[in-house]
C-alpha positions as YAML, in Angstrom:
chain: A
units: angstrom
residues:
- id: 1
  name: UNK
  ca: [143.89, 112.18, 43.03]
- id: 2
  name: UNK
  ca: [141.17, 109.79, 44.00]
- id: 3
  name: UNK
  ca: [139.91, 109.08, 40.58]
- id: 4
  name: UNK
  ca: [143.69, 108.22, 39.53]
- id: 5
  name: UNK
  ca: [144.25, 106.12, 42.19]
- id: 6
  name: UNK
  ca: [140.84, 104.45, 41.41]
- id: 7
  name: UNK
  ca: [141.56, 103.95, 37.98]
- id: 8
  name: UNK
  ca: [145.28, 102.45, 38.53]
- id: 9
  name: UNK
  ca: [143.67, 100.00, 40.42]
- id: 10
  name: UNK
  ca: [141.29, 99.02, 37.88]
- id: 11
  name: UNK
  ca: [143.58, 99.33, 35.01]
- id: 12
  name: UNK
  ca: [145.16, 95.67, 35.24]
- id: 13
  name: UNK
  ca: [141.65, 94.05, 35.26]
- id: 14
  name: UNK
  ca: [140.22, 96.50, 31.99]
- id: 15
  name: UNK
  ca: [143.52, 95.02, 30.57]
- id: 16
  name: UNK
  ca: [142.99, 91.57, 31.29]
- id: 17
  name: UNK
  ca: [139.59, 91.60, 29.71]
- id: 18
  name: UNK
  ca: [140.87, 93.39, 26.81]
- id: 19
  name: UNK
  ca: [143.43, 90.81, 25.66]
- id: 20
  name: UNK
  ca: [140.57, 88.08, 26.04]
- id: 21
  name: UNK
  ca: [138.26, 89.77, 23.88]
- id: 22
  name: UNK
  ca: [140.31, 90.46, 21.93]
- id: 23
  name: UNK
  ca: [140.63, 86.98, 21.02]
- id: 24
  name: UNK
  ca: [137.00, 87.36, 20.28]
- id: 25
  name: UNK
  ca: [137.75, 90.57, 17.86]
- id: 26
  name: UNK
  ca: [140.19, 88.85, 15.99]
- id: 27
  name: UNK
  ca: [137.56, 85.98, 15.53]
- id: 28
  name: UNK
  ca: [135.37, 88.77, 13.91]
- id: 29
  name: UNK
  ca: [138.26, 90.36, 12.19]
- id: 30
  name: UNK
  ca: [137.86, 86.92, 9.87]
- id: 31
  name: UNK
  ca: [134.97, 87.65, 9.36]
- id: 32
  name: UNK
  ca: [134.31, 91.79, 9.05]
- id: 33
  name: UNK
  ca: [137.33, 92.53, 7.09]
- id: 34
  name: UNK
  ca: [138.99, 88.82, 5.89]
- id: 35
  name: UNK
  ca: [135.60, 87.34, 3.99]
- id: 36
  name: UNK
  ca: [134.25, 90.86, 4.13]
- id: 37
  name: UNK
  ca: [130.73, 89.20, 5.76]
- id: 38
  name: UNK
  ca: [128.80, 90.75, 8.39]
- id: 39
  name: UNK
  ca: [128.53, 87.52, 10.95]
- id: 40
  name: UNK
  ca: [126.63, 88.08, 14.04]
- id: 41
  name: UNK
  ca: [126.29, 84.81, 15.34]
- id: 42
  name: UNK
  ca: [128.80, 85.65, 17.81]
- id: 43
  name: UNK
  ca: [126.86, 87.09, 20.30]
- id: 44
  name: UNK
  ca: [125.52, 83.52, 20.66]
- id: 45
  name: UNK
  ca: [128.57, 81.64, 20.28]
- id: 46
  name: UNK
  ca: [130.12, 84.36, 23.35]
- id: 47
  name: UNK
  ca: [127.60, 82.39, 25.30]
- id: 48
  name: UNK
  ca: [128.15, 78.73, 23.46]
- id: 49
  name: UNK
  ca: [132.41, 78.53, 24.51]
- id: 50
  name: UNK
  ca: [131.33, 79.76, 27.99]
- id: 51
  name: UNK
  ca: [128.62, 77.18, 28.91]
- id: 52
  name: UNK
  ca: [130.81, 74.45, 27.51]
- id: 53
  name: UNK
  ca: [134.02, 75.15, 29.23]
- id: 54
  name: UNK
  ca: [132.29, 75.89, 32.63]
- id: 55
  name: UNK
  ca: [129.98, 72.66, 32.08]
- id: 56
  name: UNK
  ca: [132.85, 70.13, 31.24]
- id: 57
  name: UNK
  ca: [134.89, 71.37, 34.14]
- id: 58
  name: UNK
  ca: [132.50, 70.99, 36.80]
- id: 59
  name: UNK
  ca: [132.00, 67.52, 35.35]
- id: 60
  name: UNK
  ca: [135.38, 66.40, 36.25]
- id: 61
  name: UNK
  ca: [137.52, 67.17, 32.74]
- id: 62
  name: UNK
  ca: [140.49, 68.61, 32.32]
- id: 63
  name: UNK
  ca: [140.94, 72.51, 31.37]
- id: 64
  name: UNK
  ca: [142.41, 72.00, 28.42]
- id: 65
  name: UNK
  ca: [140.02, 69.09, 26.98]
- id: 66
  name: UNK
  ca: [137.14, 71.55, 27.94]
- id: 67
  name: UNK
  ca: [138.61, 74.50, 26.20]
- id: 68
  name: UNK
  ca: [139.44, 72.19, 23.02]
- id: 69
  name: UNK
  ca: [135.34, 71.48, 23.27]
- id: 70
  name: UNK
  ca: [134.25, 74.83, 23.44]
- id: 71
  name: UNK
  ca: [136.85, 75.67, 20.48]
- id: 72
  name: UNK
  ca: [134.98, 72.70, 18.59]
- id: 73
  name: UNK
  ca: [131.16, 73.94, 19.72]
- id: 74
  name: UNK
  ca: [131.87, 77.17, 18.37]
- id: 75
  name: UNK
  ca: [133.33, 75.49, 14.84]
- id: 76
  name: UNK
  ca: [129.96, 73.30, 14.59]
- id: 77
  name: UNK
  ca: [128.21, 77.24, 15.41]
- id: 78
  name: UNK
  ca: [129.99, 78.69, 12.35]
- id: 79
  name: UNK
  ca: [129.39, 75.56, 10.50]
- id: 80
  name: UNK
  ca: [125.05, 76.35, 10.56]
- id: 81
  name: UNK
  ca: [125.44, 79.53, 9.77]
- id: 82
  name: UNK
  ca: [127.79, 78.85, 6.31]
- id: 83
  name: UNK
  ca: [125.37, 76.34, 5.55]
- id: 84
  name: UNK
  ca: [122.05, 78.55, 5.93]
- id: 85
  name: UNK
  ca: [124.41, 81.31, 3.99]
- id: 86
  name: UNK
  ca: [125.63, 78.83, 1.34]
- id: 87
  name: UNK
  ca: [123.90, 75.86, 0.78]
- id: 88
  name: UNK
  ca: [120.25, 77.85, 1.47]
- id: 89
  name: UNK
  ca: [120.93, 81.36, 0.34]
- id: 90
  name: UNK
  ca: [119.99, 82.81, 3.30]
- id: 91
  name: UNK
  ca: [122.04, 86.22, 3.40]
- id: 92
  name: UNK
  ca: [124.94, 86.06, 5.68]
- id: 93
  name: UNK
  ca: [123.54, 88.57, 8.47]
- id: 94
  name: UNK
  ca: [120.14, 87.00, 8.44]
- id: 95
  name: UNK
  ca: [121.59, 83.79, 8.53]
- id: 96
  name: UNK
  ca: [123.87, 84.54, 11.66]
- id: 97
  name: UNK
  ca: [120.81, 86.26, 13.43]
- id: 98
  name: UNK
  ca: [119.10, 82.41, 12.97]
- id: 99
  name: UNK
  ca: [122.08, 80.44, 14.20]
- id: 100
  name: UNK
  ca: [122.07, 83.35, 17.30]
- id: 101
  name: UNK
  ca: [118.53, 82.91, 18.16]
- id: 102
  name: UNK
  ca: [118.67, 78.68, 18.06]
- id: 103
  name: UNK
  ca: [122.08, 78.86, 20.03]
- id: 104
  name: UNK
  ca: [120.33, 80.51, 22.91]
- id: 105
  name: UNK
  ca: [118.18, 77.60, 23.87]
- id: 106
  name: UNK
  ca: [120.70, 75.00, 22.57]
- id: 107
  name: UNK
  ca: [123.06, 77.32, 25.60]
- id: 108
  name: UNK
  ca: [120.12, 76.77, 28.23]
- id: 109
  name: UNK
  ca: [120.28, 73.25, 27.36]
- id: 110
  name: UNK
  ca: [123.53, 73.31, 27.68]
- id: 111
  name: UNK
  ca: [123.28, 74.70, 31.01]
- id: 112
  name: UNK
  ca: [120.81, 72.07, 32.10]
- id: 113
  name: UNK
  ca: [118.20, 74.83, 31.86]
- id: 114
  name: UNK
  ca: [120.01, 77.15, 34.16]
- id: 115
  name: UNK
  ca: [120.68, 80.93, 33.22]
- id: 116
  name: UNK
  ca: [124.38, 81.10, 34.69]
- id: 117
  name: UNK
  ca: [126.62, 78.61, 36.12]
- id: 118
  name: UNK
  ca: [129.52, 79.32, 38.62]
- id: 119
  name: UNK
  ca: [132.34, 77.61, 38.90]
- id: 120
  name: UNK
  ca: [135.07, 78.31, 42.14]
- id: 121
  name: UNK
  ca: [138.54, 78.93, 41.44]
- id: 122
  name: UNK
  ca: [139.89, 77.29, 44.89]
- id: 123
  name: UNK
  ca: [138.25, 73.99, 43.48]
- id: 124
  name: UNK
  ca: [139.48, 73.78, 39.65]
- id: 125
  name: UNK
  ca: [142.68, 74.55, 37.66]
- id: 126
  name: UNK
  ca: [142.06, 77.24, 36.00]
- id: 127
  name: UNK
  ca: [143.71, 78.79, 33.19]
- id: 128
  name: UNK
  ca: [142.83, 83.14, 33.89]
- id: 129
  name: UNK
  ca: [141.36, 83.86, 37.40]
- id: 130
  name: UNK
  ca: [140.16, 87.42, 38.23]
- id: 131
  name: UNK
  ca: [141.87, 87.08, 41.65]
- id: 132
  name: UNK
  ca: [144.98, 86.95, 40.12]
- id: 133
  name: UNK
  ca: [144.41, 90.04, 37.98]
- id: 134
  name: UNK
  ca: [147.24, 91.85, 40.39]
- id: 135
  name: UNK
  ca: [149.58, 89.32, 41.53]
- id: 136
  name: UNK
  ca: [153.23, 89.45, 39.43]
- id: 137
  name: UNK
  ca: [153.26, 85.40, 38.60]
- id: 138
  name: UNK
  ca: [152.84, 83.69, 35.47]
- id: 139
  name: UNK
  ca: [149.12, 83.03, 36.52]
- id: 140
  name: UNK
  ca: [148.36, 86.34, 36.04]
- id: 141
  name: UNK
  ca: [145.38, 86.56, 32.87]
- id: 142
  name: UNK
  ca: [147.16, 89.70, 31.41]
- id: 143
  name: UNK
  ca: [150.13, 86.87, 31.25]
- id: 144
  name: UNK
  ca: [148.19, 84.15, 29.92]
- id: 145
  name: UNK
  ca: [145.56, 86.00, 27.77]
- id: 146
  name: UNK
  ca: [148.70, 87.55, 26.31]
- id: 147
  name: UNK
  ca: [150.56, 83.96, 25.46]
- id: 148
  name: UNK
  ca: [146.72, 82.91, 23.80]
- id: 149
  name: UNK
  ca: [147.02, 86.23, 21.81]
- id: 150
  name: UNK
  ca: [150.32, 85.08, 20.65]
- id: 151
  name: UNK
  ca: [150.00, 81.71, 19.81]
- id: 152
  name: UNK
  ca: [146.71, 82.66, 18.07]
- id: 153
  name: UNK
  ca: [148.48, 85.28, 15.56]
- id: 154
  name: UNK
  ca: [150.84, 82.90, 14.47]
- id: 155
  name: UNK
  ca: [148.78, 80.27, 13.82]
- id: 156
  name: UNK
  ca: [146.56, 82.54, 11.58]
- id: 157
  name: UNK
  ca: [149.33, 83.99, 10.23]
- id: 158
  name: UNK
  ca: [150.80, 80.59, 9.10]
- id: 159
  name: UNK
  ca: [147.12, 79.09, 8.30]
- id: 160
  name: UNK
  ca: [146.69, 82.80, 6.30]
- id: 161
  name: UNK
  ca: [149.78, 81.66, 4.25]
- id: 162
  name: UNK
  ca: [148.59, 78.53, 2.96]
- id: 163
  name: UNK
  ca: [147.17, 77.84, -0.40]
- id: 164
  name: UNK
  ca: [143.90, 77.50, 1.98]
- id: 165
  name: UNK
  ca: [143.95, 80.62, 3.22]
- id: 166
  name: UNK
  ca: [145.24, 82.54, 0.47]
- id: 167
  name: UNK
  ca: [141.91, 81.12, -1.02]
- id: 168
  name: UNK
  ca: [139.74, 82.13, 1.65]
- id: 169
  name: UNK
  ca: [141.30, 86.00, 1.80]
- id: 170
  name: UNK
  ca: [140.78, 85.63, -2.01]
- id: 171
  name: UNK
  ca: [137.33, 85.15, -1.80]
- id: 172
  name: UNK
  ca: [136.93, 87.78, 1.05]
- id: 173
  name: UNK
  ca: [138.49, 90.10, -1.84]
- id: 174
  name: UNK
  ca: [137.01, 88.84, -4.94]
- id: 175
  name: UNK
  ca: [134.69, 85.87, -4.76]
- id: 176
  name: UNK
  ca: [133.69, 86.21, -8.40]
- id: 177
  name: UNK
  ca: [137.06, 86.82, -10.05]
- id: 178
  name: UNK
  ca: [138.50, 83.53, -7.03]
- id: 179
  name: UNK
  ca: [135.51, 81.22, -8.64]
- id: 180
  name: UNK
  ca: [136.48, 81.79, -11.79]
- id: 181
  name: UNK
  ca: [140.32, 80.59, -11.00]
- id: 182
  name: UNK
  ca: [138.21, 77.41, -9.40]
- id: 183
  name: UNK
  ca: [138.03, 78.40, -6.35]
- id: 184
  name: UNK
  ca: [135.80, 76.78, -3.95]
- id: 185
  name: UNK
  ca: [133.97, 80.01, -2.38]
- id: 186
  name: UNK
  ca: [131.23, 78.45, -0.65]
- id: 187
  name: UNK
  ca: [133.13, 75.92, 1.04]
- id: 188
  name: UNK
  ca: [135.99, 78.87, 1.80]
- id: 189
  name: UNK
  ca: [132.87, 81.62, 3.39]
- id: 190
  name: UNK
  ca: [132.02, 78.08, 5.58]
- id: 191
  name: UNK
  ca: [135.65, 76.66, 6.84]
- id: 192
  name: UNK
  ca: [135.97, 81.05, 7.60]
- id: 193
  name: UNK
  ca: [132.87, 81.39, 9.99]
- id: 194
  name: UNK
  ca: [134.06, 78.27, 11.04]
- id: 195
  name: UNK
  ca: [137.34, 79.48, 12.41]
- id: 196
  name: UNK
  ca: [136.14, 82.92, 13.73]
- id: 197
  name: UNK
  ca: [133.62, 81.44, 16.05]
- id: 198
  name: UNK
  ca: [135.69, 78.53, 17.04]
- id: 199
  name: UNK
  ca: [137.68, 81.57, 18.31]
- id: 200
  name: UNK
  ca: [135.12, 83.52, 19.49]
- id: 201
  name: UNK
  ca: [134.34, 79.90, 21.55]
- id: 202
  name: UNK
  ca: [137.95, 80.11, 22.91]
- id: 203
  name: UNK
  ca: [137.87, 83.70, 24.19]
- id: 204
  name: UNK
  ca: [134.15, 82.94, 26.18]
- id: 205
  name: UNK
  ca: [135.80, 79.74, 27.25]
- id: 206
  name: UNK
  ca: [138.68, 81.92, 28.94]
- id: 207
  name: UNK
  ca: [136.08, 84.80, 29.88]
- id: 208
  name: UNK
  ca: [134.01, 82.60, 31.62]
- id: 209
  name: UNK
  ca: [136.72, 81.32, 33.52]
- id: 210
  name: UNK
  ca: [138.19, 85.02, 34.56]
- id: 211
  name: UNK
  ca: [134.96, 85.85, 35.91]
- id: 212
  name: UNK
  ca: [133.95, 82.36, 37.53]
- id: 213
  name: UNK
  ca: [130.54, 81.74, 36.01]
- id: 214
  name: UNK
  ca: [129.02, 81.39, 32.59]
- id: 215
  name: UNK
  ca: [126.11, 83.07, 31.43]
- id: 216
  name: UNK
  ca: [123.60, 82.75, 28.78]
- id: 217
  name: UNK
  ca: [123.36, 86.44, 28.28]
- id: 218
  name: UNK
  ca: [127.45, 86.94, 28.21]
- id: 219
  name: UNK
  ca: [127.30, 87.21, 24.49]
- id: 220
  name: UNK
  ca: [124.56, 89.95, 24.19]
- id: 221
  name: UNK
  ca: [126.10, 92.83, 22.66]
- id: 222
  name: UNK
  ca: [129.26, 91.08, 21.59]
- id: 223
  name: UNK
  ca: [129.69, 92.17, 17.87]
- id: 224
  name: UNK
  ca: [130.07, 95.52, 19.11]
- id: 225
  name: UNK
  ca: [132.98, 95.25, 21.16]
- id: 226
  name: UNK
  ca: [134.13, 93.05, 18.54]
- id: 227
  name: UNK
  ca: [133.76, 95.40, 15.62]
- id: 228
  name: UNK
  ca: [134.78, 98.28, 18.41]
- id: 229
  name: UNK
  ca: [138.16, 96.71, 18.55]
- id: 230
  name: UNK
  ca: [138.95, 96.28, 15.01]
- id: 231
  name: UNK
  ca: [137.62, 99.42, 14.13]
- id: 232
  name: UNK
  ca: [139.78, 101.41, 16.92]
- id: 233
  name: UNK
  ca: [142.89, 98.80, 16.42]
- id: 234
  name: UNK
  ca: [142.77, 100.30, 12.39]
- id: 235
  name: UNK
  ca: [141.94, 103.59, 13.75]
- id: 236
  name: UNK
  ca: [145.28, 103.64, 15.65]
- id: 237
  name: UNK
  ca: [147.74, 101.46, 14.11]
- id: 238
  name: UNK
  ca: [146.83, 101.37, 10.54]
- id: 239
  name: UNK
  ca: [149.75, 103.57, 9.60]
- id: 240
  name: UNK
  ca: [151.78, 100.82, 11.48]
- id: 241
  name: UNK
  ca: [150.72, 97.93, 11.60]
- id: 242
  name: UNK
  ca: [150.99, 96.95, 7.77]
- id: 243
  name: UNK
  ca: [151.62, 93.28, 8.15]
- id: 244
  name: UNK
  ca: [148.95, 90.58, 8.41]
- id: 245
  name: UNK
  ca: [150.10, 89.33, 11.54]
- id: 246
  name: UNK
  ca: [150.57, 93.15, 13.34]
- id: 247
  name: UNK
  ca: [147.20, 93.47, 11.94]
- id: 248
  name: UNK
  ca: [145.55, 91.15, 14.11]
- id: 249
  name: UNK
  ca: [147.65, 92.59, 16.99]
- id: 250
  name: UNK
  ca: [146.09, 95.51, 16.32]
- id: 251
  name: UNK
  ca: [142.96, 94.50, 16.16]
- id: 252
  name: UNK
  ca: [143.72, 92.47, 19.99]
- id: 253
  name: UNK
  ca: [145.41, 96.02, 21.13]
- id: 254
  name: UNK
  ca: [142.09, 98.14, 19.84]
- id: 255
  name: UNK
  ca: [140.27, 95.66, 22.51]
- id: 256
  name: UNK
  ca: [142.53, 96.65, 25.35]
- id: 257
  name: UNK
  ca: [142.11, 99.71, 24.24]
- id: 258
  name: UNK
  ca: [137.93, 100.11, 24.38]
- id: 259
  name: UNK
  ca: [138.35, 98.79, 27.50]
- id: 260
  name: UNK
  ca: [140.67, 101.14, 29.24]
- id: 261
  name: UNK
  ca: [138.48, 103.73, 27.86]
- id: 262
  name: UNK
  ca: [135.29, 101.95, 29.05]
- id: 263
  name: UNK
  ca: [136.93, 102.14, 32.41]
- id: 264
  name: UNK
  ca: [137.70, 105.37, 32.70]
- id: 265
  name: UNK
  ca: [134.19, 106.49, 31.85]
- id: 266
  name: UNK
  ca: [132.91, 104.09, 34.78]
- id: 267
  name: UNK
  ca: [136.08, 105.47, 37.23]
- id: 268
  name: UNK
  ca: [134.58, 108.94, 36.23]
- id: 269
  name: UNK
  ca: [131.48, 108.27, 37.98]
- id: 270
  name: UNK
  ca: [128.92, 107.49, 34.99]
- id: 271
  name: UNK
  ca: [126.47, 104.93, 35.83]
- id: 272
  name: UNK
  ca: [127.16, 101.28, 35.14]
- id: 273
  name: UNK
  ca: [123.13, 101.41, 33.89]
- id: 274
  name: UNK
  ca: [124.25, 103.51, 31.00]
- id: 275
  name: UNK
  ca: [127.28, 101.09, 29.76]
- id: 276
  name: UNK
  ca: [125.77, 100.08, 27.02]
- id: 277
  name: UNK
  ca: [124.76, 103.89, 25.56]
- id: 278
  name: UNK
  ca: [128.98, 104.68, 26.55]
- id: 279
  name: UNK
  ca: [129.85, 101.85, 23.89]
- id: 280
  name: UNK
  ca: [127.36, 102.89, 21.32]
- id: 281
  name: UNK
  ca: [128.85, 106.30, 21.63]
- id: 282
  name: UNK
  ca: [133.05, 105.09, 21.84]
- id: 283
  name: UNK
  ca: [132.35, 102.99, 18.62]
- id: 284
  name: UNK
  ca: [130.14, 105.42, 17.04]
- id: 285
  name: UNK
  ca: [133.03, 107.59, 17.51]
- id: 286
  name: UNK
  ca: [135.79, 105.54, 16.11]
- id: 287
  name: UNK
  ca: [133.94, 104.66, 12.99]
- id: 288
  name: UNK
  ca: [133.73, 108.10, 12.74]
- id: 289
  name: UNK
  ca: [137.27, 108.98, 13.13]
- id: 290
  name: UNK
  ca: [138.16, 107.30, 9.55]
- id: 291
  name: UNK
  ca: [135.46, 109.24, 7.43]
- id: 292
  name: UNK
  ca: [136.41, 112.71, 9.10]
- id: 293
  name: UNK
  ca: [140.07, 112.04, 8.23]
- id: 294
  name: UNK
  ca: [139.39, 111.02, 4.61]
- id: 295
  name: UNK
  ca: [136.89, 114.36, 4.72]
- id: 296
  name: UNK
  ca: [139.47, 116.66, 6.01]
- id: 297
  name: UNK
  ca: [142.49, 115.46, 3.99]
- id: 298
  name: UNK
  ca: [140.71, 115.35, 0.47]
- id: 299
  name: UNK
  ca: [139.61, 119.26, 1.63]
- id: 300
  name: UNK
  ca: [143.11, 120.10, 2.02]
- id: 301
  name: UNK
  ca: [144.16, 118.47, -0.88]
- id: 302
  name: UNK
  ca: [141.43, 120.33, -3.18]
- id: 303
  name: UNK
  ca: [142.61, 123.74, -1.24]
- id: 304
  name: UNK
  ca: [146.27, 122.46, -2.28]
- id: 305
  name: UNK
  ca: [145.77, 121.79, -5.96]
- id: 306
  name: UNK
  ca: [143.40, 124.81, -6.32]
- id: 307
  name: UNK
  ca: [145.59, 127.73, -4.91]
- id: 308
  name: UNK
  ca: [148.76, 125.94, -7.05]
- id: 309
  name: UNK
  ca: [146.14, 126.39, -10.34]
- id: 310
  name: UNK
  ca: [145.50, 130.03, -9.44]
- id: 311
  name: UNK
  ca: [149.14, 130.79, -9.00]
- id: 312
  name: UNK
  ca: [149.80, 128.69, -12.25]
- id: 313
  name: UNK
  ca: [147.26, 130.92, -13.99]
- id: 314
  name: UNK
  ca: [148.59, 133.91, -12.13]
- id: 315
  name: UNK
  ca: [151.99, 133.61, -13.50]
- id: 316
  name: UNK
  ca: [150.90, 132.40, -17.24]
- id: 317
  name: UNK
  ca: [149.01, 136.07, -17.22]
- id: 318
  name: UNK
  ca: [151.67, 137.93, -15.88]
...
């Protein structure tokens, strides 16, 4: 009884910090699956939104300026990486390992050379709050993570629609068949990792805030829980979720979703030292998940079509 109790209790907070990375996963869901490019300057630009937002509000601006700038930071992120991919032919993983490794002094910098910076809820405006994980008000992050999530789709979902972004999930599909319709697909890989760490920005912008401080090691490990929650959002709803738009729910859902599960491993009583082994092993898991279906079903459908051809021969010599 004590463990459900326990994990009740921390339930509303795993889902709070689901819905904001999952802002995050759907920033990598451009990337992983839209442009079909394996980005991993996120785990710097986790850090990059963070330090920004957290900086700009202790300096006196507004909430919303300072998220806009974070949003921006994490465009200008995605911006170095296209170009080291594109304009220097640096492969797009190698190329988002550079940008990662320059963002984490540019973050210090940022920082004024500090490794974290807190900021205290009873003296700023801000937008999530971890205190107000359990009240019932429209303050509550689950609430307002939850609107972001919203808004978010639809934007992409309109943006998606465009002639722009059909281009850009054209080359993502095809990028030699979309440059030979005259498709820009260097400048469409760019404006892409552009836009999924400008979100990624967003989401550290509103993590930072949750948990009052910004860090220059909150980004360490990021692509996993990223790729986690696509991977388990496709996992889950795939037979659902059809639609571009649901898809990205998903893929925000499949976040809440590592979570919960994160917490009930931690509820359980595993150490908090081994947290990063208990991801390794939930998303080794759910990458898993796809292959053993495919494995299974083709079996049974061999075992299918085989018995019908030995009852078809069967019959013919009877």
């Amino acid at each position: 009884m004590e463990f459900f109790s326990n994990l009740l209790s921390a339930l509303p907070g795993a889902a709070a910090q689901g819905l904001i990375w999952g802002l995050m996963a759907i920033g990598v869901f451009i990337t992983f699956r839209v442009l079909d490019l394996a980005d991993l300057t996120v785990d710097g630009t986790m850090a990059t939104g963070g330090a920004v937002c957290i900086m700009l509000m202790t300096s006196g601006v507004n909430v919303w300026v300072a998220l806009l700038c974070a949003f921006i930071a994490g465009m200008l992120a995605g911006l170095i990486t296209g170009i080291l991919h594109t304009f220097m032919g640096i492969p797009a993983i190698l190329a988002g390992i550079l940008t990662q490794l320059a963002l984490f002094s540019i973050n210090l910098r940022i920082m004024d050379k500090k490794a974290n910076m807190a900021i205290n809820p009873n003296n700023y405006d801000l937008l999530v709050s971890l205190r107000n994980v359990k009240q019932l008000t429209l303050e509550n992050p689950i609430f307002v993570a939850g609107v972001f999530t919203v808004i978010v789709i639809a934007a992409l979902y309109w943006f998606f629609g465009t002639s722009l972004g059909c281009a850009i999930r054209a080359t993502g599909a095809n990028p030699n068949m979309s440059r030979a319709q005259g498709i820009n697909v260097n400048f469409n890989k760019v404006l892409g990792l552009m836009l999924s760490n400008g979100l990624v920005a967003l989401a550290s912008a509103l993590y930072c805030q949750y948990q009052g401080f910004a860090d220059v090691n909150a980004g360490r490990g990021a692509i996993v829980i990223g790729l986690a929650a696509v991977i388990i959002g496709e996992v889950v709803f795939s037979r659902i979720f059809r639609n571009f738009a649901l898809r990205l729910l998903g893929v925000a859902f499949g976040a809440v979703i590592y979570y919960v599960v994160i917490q009930v491993v931690l509820t359980a009583g595993l150490d908090t030292n081994d947290l990063k082994l208990i991801t390794a092993a939930v998303v080794a898991v759910f990458l898993a998940i796809p292959y053993w279906k495919n494995k299974y079903f083709k079996g049974a459908a061999k075992a299918v079509a085989k018995s019908g051809g030995t009852e078809k021969e069967e019959d013919g010599n009877a």
